[in-house]
One Martini backbone bead per residue (centre of mass of N, CA, C, O) as a GRO file, in nm:
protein
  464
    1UNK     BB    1   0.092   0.037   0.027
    2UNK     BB    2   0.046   0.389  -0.111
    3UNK     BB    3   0.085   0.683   0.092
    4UNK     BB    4   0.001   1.017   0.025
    5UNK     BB    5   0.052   1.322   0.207
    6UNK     BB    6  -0.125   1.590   0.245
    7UNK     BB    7  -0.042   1.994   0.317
    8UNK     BB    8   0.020   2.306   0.417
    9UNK     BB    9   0.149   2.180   0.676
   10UNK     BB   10   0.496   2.107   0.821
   11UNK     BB   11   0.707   1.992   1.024
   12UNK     BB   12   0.948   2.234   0.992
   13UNK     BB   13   0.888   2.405   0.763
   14UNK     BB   14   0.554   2.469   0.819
   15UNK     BB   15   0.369   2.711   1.054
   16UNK     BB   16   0.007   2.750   1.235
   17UNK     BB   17  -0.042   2.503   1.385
   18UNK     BB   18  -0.140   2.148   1.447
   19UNK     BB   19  -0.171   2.084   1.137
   20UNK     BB   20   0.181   2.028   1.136
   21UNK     BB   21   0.207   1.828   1.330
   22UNK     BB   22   0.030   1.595   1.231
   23UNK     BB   23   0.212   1.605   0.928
   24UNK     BB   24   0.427   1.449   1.071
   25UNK     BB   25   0.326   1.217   1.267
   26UNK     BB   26   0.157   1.053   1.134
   27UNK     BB   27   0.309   0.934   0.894
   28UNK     BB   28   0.561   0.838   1.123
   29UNK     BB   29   0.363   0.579   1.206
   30UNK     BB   30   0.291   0.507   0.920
   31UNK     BB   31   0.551   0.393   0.828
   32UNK     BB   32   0.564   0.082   0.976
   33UNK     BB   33   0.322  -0.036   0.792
   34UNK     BB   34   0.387   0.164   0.553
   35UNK     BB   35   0.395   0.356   0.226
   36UNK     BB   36   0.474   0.743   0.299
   37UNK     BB   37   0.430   1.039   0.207
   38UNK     BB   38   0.503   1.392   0.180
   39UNK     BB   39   0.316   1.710   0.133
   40UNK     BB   40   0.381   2.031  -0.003
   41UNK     BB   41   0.443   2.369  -0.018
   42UNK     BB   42   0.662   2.600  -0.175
   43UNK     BB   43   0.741   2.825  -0.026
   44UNK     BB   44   0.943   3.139  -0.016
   45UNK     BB   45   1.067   3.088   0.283
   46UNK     BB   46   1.200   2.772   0.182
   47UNK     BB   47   1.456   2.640   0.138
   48UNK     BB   48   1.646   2.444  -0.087
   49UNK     BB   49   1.946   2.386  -0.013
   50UNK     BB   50   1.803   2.052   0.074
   51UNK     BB   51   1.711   1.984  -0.132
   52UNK     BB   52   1.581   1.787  -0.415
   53UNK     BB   53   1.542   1.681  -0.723
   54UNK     BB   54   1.324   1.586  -0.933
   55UNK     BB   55   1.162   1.415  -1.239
   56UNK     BB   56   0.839   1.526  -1.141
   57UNK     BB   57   0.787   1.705  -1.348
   58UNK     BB   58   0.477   1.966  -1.484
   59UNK     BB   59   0.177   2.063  -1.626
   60UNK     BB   60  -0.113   2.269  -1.618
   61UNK     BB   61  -0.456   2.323  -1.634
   62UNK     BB   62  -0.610   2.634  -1.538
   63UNK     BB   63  -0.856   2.833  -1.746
   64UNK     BB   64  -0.621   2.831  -2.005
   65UNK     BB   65  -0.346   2.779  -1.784
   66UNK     BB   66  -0.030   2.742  -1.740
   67UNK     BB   67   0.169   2.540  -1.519
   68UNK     BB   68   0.476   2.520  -1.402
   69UNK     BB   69   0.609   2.199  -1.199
   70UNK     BB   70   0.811   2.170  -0.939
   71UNK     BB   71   0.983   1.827  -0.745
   72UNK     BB   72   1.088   1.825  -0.439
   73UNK     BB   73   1.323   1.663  -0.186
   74UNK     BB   74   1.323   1.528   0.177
   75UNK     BB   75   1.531   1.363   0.402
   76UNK     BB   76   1.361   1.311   0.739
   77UNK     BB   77   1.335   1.064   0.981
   78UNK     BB   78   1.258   0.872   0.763
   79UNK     BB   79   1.144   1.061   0.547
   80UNK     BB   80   0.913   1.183   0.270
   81UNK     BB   81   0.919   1.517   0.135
   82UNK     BB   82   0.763   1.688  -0.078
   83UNK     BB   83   0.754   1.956  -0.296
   84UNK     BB   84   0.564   2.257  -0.484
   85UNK     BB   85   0.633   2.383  -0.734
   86UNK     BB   86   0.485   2.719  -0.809
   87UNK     BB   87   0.309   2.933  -0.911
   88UNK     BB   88   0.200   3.171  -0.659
   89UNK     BB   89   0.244   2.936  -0.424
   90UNK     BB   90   0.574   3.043  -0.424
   91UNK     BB   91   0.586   3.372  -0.351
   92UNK     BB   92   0.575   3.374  -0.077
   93UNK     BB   93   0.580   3.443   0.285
   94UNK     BB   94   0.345   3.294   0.332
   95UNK     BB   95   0.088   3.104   0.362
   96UNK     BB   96  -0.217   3.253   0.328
   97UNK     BB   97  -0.107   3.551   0.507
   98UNK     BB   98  -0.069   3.918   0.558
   99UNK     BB   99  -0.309   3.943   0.827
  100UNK     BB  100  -0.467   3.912   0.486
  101UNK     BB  101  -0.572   3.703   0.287
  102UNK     BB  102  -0.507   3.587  -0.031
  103UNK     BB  103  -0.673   3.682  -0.293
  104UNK     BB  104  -0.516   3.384  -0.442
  105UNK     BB  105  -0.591   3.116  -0.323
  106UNK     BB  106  -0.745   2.954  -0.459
  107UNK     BB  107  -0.535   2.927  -0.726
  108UNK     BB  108  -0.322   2.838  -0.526
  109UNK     BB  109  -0.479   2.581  -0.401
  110UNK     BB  110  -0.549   2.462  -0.677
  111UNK     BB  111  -0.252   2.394  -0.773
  112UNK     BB  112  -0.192   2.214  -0.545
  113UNK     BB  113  -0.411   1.978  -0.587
  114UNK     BB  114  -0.349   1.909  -0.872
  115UNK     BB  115  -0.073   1.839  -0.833
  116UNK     BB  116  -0.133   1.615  -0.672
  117UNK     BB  117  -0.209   1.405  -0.889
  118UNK     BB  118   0.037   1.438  -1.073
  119UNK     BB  119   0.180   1.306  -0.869
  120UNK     BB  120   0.006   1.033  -0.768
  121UNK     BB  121   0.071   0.905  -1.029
  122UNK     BB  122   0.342   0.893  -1.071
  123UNK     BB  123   0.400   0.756  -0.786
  124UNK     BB  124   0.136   0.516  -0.787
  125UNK     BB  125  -0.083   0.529  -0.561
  126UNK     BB  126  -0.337   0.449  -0.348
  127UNK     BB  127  -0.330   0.704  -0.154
  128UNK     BB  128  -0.525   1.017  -0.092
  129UNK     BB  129  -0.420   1.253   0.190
  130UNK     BB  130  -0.594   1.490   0.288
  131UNK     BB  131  -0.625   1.834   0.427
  132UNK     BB  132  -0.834   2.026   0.439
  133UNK     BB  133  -0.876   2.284   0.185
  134UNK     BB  134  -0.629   2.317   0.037
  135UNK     BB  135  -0.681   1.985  -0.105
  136UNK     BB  136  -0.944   1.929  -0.175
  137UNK     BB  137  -1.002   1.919  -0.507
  138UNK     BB  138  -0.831   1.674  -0.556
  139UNK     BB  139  -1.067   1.475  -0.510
  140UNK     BB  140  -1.209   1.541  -0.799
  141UNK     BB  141  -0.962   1.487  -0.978
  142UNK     BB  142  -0.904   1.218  -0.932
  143UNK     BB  143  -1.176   1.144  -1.087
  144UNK     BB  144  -1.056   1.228  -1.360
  145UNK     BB  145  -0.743   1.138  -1.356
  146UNK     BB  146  -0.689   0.896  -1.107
  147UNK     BB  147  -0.927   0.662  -1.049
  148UNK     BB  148  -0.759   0.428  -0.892
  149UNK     BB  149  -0.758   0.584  -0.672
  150UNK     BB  150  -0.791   0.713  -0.352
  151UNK     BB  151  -0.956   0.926  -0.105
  152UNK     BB  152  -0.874   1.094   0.232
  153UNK     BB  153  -1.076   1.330   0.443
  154UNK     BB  154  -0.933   1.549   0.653
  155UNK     BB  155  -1.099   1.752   0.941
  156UNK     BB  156  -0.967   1.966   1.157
  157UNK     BB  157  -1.153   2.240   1.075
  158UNK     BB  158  -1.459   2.382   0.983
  159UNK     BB  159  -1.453   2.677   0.992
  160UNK     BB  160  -1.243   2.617   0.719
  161UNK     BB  161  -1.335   2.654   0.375
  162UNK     BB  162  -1.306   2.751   0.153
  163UNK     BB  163  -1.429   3.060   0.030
  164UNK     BB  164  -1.568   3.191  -0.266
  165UNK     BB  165  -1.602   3.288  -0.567
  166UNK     BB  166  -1.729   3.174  -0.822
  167UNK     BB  167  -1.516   3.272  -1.048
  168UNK     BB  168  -1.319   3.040  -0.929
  169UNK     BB  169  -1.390   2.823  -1.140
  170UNK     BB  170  -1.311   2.978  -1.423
  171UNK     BB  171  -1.003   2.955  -1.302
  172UNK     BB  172  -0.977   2.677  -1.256
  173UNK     BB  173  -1.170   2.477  -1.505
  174UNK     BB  174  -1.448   2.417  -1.344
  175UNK     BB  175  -1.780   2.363  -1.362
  176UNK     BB  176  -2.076   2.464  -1.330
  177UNK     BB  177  -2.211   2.200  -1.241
  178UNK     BB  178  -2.090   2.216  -0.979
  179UNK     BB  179  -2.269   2.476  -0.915
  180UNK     BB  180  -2.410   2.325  -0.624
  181UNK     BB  181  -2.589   2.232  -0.326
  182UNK     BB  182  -2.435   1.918  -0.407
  183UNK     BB  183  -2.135   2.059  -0.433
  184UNK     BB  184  -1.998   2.364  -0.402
  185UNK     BB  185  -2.193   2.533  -0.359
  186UNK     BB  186  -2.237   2.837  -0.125
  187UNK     BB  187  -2.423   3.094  -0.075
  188UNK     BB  188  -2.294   3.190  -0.392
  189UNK     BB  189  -2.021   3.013  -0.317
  190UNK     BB  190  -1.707   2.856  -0.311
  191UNK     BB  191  -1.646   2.505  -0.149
  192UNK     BB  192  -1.373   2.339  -0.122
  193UNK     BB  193  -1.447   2.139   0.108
  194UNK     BB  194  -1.684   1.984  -0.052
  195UNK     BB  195  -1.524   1.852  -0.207
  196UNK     BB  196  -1.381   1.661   0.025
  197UNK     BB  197  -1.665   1.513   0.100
  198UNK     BB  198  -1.776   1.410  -0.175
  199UNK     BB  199  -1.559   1.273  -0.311
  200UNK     BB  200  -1.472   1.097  -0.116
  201UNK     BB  201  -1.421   0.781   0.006
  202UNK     BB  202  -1.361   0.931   0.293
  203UNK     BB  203  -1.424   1.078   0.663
  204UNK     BB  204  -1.235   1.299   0.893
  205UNK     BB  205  -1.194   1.338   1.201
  206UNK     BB  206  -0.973   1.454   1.530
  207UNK     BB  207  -1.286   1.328   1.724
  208UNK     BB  208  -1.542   1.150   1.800
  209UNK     BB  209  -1.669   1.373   1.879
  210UNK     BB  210  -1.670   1.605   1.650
  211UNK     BB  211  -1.830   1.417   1.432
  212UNK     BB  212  -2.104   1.476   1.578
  213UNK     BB  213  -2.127   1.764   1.590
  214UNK     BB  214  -2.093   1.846   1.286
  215UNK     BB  215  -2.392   1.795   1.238
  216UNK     BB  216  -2.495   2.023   1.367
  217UNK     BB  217  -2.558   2.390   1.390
  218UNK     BB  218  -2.348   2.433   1.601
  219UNK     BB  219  -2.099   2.303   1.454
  220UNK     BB  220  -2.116   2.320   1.123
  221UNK     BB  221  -2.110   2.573   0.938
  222UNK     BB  222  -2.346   2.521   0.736
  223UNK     BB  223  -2.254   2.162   0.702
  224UNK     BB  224  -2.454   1.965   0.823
  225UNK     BB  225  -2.639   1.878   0.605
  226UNK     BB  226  -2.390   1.751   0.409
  227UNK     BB  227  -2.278   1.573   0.606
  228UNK     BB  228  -2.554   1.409   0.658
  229UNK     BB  229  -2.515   1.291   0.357
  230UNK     BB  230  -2.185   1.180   0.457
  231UNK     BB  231  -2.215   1.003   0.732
  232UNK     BB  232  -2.146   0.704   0.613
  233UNK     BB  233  -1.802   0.816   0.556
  234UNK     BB  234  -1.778   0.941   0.914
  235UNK     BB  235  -1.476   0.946   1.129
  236UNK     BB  236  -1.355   0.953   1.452
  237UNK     BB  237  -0.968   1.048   1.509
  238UNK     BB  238  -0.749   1.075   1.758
  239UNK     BB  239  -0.503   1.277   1.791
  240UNK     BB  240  -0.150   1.287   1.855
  241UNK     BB  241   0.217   1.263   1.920
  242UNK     BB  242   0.542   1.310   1.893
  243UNK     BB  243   0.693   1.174   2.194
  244UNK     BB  244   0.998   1.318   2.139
  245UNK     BB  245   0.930   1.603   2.121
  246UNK     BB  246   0.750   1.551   2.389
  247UNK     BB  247   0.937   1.553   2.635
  248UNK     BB  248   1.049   1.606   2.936
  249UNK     BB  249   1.297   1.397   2.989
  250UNK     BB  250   1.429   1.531   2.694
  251UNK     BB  251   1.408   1.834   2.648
  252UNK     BB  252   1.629   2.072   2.574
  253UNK     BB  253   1.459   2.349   2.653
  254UNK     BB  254   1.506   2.260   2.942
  255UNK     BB  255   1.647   2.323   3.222
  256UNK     BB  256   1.462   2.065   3.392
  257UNK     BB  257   1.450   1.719   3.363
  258UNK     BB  258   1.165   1.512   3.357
  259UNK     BB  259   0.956   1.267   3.558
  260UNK     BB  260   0.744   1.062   3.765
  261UNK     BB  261   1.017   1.054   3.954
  262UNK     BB  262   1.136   1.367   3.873
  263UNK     BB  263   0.904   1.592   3.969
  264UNK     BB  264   1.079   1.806   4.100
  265UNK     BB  265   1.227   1.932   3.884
  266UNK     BB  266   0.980   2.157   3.770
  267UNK     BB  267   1.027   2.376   3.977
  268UNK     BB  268   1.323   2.480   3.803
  269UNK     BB  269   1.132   2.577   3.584
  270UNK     BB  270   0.972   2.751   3.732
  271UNK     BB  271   1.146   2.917   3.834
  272UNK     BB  272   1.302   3.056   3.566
  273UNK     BB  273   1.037   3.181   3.453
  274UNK     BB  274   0.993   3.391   3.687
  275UNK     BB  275   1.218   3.534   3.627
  276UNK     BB  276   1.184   3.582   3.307
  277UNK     BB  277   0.945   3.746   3.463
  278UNK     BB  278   0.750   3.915   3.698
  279UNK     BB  279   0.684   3.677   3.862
  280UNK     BB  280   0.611   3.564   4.167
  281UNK     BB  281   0.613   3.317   4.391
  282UNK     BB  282   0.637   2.961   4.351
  283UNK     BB  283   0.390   2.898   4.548
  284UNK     BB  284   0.224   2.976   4.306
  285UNK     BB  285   0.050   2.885   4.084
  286UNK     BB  286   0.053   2.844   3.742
  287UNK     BB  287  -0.098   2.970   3.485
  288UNK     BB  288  -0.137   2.855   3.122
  289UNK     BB  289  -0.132   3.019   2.783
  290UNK     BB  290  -0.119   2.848   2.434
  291UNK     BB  291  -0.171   3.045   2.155
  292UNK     BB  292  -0.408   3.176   1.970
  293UNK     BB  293  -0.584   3.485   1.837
  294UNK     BB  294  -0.906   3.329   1.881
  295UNK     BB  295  -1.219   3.285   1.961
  296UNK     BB  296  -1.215   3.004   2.003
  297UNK     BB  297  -1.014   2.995   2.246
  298UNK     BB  298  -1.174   3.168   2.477
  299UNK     BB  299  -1.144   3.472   2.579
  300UNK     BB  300  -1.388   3.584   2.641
  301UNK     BB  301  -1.405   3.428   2.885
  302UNK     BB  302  -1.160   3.495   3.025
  303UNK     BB  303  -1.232   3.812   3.049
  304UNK     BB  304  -1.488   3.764   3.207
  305UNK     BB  305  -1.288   3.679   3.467
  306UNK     BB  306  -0.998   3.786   3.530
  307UNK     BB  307  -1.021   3.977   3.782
  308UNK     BB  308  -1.089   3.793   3.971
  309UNK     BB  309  -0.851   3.556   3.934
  310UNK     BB  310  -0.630   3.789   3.991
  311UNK     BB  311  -0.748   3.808   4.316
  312UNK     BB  312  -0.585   3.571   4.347
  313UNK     BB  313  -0.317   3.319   4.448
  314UNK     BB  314  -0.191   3.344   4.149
  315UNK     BB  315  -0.023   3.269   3.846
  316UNK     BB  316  -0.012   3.432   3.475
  317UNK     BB  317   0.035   3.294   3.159
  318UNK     BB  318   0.103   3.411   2.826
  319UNK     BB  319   0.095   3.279   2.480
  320UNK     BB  320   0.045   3.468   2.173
  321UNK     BB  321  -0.086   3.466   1.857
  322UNK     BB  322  -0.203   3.699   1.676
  323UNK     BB  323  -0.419   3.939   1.561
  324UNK     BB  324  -0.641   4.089   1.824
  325UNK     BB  325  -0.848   4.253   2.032
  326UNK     BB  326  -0.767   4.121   2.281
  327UNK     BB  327  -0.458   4.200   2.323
  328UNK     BB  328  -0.535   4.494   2.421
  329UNK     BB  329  -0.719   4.329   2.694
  330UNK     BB  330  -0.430   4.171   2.796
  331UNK     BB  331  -0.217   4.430   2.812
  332UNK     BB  332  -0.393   4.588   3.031
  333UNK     BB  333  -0.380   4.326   3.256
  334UNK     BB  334  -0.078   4.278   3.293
  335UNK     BB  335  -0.002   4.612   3.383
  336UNK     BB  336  -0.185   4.587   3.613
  337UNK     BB  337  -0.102   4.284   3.687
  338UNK     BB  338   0.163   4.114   3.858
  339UNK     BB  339   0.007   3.808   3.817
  340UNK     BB  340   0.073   3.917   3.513
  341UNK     BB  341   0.158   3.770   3.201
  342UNK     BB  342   0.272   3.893   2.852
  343UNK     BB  343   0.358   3.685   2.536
  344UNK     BB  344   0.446   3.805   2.176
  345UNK     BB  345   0.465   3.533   2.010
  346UNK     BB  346   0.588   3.266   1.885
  347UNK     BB  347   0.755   3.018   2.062
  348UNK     BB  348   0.875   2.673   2.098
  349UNK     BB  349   1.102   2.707   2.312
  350UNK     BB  350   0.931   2.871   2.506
  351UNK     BB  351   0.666   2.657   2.528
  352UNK     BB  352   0.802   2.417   2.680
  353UNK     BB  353   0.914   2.603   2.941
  354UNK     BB  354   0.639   2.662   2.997
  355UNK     BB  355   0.504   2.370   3.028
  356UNK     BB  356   0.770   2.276   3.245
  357UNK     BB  357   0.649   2.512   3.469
  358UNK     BB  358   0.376   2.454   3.504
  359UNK     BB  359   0.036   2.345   3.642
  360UNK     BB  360  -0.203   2.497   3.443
  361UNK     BB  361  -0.419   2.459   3.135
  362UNK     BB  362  -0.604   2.707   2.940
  363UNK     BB  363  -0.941   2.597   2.757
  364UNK     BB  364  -1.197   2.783   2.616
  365UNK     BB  365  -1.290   2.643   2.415
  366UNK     BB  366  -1.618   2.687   2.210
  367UNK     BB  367  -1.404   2.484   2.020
  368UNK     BB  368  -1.259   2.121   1.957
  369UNK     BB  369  -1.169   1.924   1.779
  370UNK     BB  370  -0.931   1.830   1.946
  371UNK     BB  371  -0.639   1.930   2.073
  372UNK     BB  372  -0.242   1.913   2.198
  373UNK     BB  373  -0.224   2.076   2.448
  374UNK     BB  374  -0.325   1.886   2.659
  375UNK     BB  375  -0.111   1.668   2.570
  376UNK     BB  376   0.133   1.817   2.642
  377UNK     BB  377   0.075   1.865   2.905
  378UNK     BB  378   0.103   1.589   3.014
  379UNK     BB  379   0.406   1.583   2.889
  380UNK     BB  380   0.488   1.798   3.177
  381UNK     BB  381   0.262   1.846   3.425
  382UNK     BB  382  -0.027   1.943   3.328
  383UNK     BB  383  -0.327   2.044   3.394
  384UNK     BB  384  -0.614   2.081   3.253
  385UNK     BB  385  -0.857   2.321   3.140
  386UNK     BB  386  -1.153   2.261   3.004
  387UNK     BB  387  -1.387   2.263   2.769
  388UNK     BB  388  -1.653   2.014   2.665
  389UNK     BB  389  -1.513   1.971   2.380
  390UNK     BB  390  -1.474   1.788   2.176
  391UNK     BB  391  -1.181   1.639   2.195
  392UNK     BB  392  -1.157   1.712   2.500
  393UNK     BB  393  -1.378   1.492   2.581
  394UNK     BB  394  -1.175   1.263   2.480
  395UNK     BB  395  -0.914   1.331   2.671
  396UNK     BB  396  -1.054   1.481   2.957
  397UNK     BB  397  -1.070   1.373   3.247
  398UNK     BB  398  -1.302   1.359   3.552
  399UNK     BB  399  -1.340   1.124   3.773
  400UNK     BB  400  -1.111   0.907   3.642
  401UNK     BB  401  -0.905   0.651   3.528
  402UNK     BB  402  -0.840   0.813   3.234
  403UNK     BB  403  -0.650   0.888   3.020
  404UNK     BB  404  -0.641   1.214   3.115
  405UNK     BB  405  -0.609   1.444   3.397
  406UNK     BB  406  -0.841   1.683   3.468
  407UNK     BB  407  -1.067   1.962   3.413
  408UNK     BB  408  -1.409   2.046   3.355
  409UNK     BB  409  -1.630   2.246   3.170
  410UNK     BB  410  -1.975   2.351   2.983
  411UNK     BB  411  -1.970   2.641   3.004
  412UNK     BB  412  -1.944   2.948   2.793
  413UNK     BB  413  -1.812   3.103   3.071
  414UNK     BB  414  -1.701   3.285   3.367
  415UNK     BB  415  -1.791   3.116   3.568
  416UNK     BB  416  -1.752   2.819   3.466
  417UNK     BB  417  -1.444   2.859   3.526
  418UNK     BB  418  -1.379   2.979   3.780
  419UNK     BB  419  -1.477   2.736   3.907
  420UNK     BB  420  -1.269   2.517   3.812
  421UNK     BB  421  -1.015   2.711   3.949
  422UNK     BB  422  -1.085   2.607   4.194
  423UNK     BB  423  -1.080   2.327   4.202
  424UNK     BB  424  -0.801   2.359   4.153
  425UNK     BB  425  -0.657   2.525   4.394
  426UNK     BB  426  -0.761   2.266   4.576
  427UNK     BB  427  -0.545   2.088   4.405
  428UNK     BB  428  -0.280   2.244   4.466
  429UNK     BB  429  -0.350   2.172   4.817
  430UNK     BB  430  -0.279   1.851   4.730
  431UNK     BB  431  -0.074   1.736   4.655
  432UNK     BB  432  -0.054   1.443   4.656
  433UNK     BB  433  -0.301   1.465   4.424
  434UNK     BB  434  -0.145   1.608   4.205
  435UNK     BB  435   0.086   1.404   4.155
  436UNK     BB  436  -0.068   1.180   4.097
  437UNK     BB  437  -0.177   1.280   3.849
  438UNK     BB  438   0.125   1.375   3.705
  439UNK     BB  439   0.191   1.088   3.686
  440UNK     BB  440  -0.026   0.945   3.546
  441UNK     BB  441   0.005   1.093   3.290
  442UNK     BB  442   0.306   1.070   3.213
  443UNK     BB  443   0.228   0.721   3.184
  444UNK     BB  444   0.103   0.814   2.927
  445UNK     BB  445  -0.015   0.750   2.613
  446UNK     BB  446  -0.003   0.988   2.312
  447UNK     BB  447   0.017   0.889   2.057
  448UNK     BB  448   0.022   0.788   1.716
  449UNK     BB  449  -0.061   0.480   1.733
  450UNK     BB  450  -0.350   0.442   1.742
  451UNK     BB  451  -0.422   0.646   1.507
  452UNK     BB  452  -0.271   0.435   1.294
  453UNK     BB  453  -0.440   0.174   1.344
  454UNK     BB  454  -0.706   0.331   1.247
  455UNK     BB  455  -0.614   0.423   0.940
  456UNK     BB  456  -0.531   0.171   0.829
  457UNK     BB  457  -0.814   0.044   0.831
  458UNK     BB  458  -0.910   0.194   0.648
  459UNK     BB  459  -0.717   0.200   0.403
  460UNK     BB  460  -0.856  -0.104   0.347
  461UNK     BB  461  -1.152  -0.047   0.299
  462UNK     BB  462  -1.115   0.138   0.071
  463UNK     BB  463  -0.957  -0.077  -0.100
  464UNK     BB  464  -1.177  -0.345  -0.086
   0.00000   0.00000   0.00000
């Protein structure tokens, strides 16, 4: 079996969220018992210095222009990932957009979709798994050029759906025939994930809770009615960890590396991180939140609490990236309360070395298909506070014996968080149960395993 995996970020070469991680991650766990590369595109800001150049380089048209494509690769630990290097998808310096999405997304990556099948095409693929909107188009192009193979659509979040104007399937060369409300249609304009819906012969979601929520008008982003026309081909699948990259264990990021036996070395990540902010006094719990700055991840939240929260005896770090109105009442509480610091710009390195120094860590998300933080915090001995959504409920348990022990509440308000923080405040004053819970969650396996052996059975399912 030959599994090409598309991505439009891959660690390490370009990240903006989650799924990078999980795009290299998961194909390096599925390496173990079958074929499989990964591809994303080669952005501007990549240098080539390292890659190699392919054989598979060809043309492709689009709207009655042609493109060439030229495909590069590399080897690193153990994997193979291609980069498609091509006109306007790789001229850029970022990945989607600068502060606003570029104007030529839809033609950007309409050309990365094709160009995934006449890749896939060459490499005689047996399975193309697309990833968000970036690729879905793939899906629809396979079944017209290259239908031997199959394609798994997996949604990371819904909430971005790749929707332009109608005009770009004109851009694109896809007929108009597609322009319906079983199609690609939405509501008058075009919408890329729907074709990796309809198209695909299988569709994943990253936690088989959030596979139920898409189905609802609350969480379905306006394709609720869509999904339910196919959810007959949906199943959740709930995403794993690097456990080399996240190991408190071996992490060279932190001052002191610990494990569930030398937990006692974590204080001095908590000092050393206490001495870098303004922040006082190691006996006090430390709350900390390492996000984007944005709505889903339920800042809201946290400012309807904010002030309650730092008048009690704890100290709050947060690290956060992406311009958002919150930055500006975040910066402000900062400024106002001295058990409150804030850094701007995600920095990868001092991300672990701050969850190596945590007590608990603060997840409000509105929605979290997944969601990647609350494992990282158990592989650093920090314990989740989260809203019950999502992968959330499927990964975090509360008076449960269930590998995964956090903090859970239900309401998306400041008060039922308030409450949550309390209960916390309750446990971080009872070492003994603080401890054991951090000891428990250390000894739990959060990889990508479990995960590959899932993913491994579908594609058998669907190539039988």
């Amino acid at each position: 079996m030959k599994v090409l995996f598309a991505s439009s970020e891959i660690v390490p070469f370009a990240k903006s969220g989650g799924l990078a991680d999980v795009a290299a991650a998961l194909p390096k766990a599925l390496s173990t018992s079958l074929t499989i590369a990964r591809v994303m595109p080669l952005y501007g800001f990549i240098s080539k210095e390292r890659l190699t150049p392919t054989p598979y380089n060809f043309s492709l048209q689009l709207g009655g222009i042609s493109y060439e494509i030229v495909i590069y690769h590399s080897e690193q630990d153990g994997m193979r990932t291609y980069f498609i290097q091509a006109p306007l998808l790789s001229d850029t310096q970022h990945l989607y957009g600068d502060h606003e999405a570029y104007a030529n997304n839809d033609l950007r990556f309409g050309i990365f979709s094709k160009a995934l099948v006449y890749l896939a095409q060459e490499l005689h693929i047996d399975i193309l798994h697309l990833n968000d909107w970036h690729s879905a188009l793939a899906a629809l192009w396979l079944k017209e050029i290259y239908p031997q193979a199959k394609s798994i659509f997996t949604i990371h979040n819904l909430a971005y759906q790749g929707i332009f104007e109608k005009e770009s399937l004109k851009r694109l060369g896809i007929s108009e025939t597609h322009f319906t409300m079983e199609d690609l249609e939405f509501y008058g304009q075009c919408n890329f994930m729907k074709a990796g819906i309809k198209y695909a012969n299988a569709i994943t979601t990253v936690s088989p809770h959030y596979a139920k929520e898409i189905l609802s008008p609350e969480f379905g982003c306006g394709l609720d009615g869509f999904l339910n026309q196919h959810k007959k081909k949906l199943t959740g699948i709930i995403n794993g960890l690097d456990t080399t990259l996240f190991n408190a264990k071996s992490d060279p990021a932190l001052i002191a590396n610990f494990d569930e036996k030398t937990l006692k070395n974590k204080n001095k990540n908590k000092s050393y991180m206490l001495k870098e902010t303004k922040l006082k006094d190691i006996k006090r719990p430390l709350f900390i939140m390492i996000s984007r700055l944005t709505e889903q991840k339920g800042f809201d939240i946290l400012l309807q609490s904010l002030d309650a929260l730092l008048a009690q005896e704890l100290n709050l770090l947060l690290l956060v990236d992406g311009a958002s109105p919150y930055q500006t009442a975040l910066q402000q509480a900062a400024d106002t309360h001295p058990n409150m610091a804030l850094r701007l710009g995600f920095d990868e390195n001092l991300s672990h070395q701050i969850y190596a120094a945590a007590d608990f860590f603060l997840m409000p998300s509105h929605f979290e298909p997944c969601g990647l933080a609350q494992m990282i915090s158990y592989r650093y001995g920090v314990i989740p506070i989260v809203r019950d959504t999502g992968g959330l409920h499927d990964s975090v348990h509360e008076n449960s014996r269930q590998c995964g022990q956090g903090i859970r509440f239900k309401q998306a308000t400041g008060n039922a968080l308030k409450r949550a923080i309390n209960r916390a405040l309750i446990l971080y004053h009872n070492t003994k149960k603080k401890q054991e819970i951090q000891r428990f969650n250390l000894h739990c396996d959060f990889s990508f395993e479990h995960s590959a052996r899932e993913y491994q059975k579908l594609y058998q399912a669907v190539l039988s």
